[in-house]
C-alpha positions as CSV (number, residue, x, y, z in Angstrom):
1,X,-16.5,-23.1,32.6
2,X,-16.6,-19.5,33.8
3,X,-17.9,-16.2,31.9
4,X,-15.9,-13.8,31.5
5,X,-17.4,-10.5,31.9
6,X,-17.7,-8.3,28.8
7,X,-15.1,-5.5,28.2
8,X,-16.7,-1.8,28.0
9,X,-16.5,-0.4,24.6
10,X,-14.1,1.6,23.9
11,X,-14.2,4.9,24.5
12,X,-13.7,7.0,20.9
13,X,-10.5,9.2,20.8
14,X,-10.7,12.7,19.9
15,X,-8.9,12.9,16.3
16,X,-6.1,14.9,16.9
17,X,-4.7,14.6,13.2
18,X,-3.9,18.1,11.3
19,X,-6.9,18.9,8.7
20,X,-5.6,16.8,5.5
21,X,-4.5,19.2,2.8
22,X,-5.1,19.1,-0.8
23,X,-2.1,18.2,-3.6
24,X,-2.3,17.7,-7.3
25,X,-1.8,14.5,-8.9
26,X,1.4,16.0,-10.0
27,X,2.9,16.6,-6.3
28,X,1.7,13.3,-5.0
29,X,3.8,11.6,-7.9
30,X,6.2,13.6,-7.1
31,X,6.3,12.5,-3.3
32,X,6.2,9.0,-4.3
33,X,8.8,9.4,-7.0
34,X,11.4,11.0,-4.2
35,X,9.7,8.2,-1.1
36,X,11.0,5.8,-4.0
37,X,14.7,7.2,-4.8
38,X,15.2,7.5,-0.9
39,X,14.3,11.1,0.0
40,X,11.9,12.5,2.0
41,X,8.5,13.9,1.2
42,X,5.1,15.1,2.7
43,X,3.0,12.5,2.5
44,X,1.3,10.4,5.5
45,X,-1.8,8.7,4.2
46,X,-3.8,8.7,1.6
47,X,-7.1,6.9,2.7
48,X,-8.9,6.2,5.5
49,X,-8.1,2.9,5.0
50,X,-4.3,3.5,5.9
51,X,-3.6,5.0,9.3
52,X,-0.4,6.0,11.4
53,X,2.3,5.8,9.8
54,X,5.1,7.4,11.9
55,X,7.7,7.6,9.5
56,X,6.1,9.9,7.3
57,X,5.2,13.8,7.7
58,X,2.7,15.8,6.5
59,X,-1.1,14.7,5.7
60,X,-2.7,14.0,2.3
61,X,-6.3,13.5,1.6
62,X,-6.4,12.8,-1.8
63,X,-5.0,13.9,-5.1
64,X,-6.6,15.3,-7.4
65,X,-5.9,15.7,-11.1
66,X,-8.1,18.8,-13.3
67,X,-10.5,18.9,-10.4
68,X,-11.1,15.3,-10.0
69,X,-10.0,13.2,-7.1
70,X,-8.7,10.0,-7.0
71,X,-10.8,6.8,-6.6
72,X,-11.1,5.8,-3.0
73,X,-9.1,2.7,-4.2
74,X,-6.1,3.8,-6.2
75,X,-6.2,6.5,-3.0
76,X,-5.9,3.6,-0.4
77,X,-3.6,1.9,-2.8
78,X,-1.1,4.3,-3.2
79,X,-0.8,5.1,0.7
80,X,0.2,1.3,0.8
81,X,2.5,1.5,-1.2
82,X,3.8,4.6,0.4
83,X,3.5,3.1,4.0
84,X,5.4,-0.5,2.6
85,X,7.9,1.9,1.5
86,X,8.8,3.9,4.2
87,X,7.4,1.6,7.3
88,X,8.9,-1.5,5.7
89,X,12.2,0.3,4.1
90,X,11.3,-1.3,0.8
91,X,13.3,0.1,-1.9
92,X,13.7,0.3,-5.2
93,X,16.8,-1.7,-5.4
94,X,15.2,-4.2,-3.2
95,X,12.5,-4.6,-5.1
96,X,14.5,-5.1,-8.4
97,X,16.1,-8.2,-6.9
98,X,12.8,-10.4,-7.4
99,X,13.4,-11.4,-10.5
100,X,11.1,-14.6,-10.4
101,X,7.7,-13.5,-10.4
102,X,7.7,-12.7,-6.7
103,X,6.2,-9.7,-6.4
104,X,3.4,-10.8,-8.6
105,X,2.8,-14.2,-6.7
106,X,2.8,-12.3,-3.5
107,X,-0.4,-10.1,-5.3
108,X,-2.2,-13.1,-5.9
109,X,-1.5,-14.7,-2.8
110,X,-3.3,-11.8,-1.1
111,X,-6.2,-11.5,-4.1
112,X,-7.3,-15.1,-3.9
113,X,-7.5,-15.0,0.1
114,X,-9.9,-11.7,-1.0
115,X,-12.1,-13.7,-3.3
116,X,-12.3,-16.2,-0.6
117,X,-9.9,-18.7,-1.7
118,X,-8.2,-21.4,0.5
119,X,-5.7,-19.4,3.4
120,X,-4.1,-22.8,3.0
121,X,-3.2,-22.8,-1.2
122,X,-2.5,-19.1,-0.6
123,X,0.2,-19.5,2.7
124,X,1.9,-22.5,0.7
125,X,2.2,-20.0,-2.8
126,X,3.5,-17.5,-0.7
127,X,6.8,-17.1,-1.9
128,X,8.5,-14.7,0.8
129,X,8.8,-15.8,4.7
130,X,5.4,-17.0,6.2
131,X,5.7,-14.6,8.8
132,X,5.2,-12.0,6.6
133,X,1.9,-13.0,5.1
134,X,-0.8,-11.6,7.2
135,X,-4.0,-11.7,5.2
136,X,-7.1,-9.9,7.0
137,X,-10.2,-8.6,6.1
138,X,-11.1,-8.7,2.3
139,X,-10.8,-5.4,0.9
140,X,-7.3,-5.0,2.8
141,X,-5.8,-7.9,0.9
142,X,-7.2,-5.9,-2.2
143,X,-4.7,-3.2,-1.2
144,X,-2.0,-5.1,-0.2
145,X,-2.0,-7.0,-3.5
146,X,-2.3,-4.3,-5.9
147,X,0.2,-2.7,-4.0
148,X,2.7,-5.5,-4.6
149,X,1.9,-5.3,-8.5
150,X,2.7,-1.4,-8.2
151,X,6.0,-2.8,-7.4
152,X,6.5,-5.2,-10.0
153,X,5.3,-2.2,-12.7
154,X,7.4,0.0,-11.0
155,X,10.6,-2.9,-11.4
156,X,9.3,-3.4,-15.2
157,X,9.6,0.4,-15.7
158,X,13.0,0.6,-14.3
159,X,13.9,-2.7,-16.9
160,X,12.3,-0.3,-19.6
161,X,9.5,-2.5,-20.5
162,X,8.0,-0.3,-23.9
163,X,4.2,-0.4,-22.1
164,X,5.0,1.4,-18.8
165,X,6.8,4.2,-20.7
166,X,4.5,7.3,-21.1
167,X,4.1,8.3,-25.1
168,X,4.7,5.5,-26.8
């Protein structure tokens, strides 16, 4: 058996991205509300967490709402749901077409591999090609699922459901 000889690290690249600009809470939901219906919008990434997405234009840091940003987490969750829907071309009217829990299962598919649950009970519960379930490290999964309950709220609301309507 032969060693192989170590790789070099990597040399860091120079971050070439625009400074990120500031938005209100009202303009991001306003972005995702047009990324949604099919239109365009200024929004790359939200978080750290989410890089490159080549689809989108324009650079968000965070939102912020009466001077107070956004958890790191809904942050990084949003911008996965932004890059699923522009990178991935899901759409509204796709999403509407899982009708059987899906979009839910998928969610906790991805949580219980977080919580360090069996990859095996997670890949079999998977209810969408296996090819497309690509769990990774822990707090990714996080994202990923809460992004696919984002969708199935986002498919409730569109059904009407009485809790996802603001007022009442």
């Amino acid at each position: 058996m032969t060693d192989k000889p170590e790789k070099p690290p990597a040399k860091p690249r120079a971050d070439k991205t625009p400074k990120p600009e500031l938005v209100t809470a009202e303009a991001g939901l306003a972005a995702l509300t047009a990324l949604t219906s099919g239109t365009t919008a200024q929004i790359t990434t939200l978080s750290p967490l989410i890089t490159g997405s080549s689809t989108l234009t324009g650079r968000v840091s965070f939102i912020e709402q009466d001077d107070q940003p956004l958890s790191p987490g809904l942050a990084a969750v949003l911008a996965e749901r932004l890059r699923v829907i522009n990178d991935k071309g899901r759409t509204a009217e796709s999403d509407d077409l899982y009708v059987g829990g899906e979009l839910v299962q998928a969610a906790a598919c991805y949580a219980a591999i977080a919580a360090g649950g069996s990859g095996i009970k997670a890949r079999a519960a998977w209810p969408f090609d296996l090819n497309a379930f690509k769990p990774g490290e822990s707090t990714r999964d996080l994202i990923k699922s809460a992004q696919f309950l984002i969708a199935e709220l986002d498919r409730r609301a569109r059904l009407g459901d009485p809790a996802l309507t603001p007022g009442i």
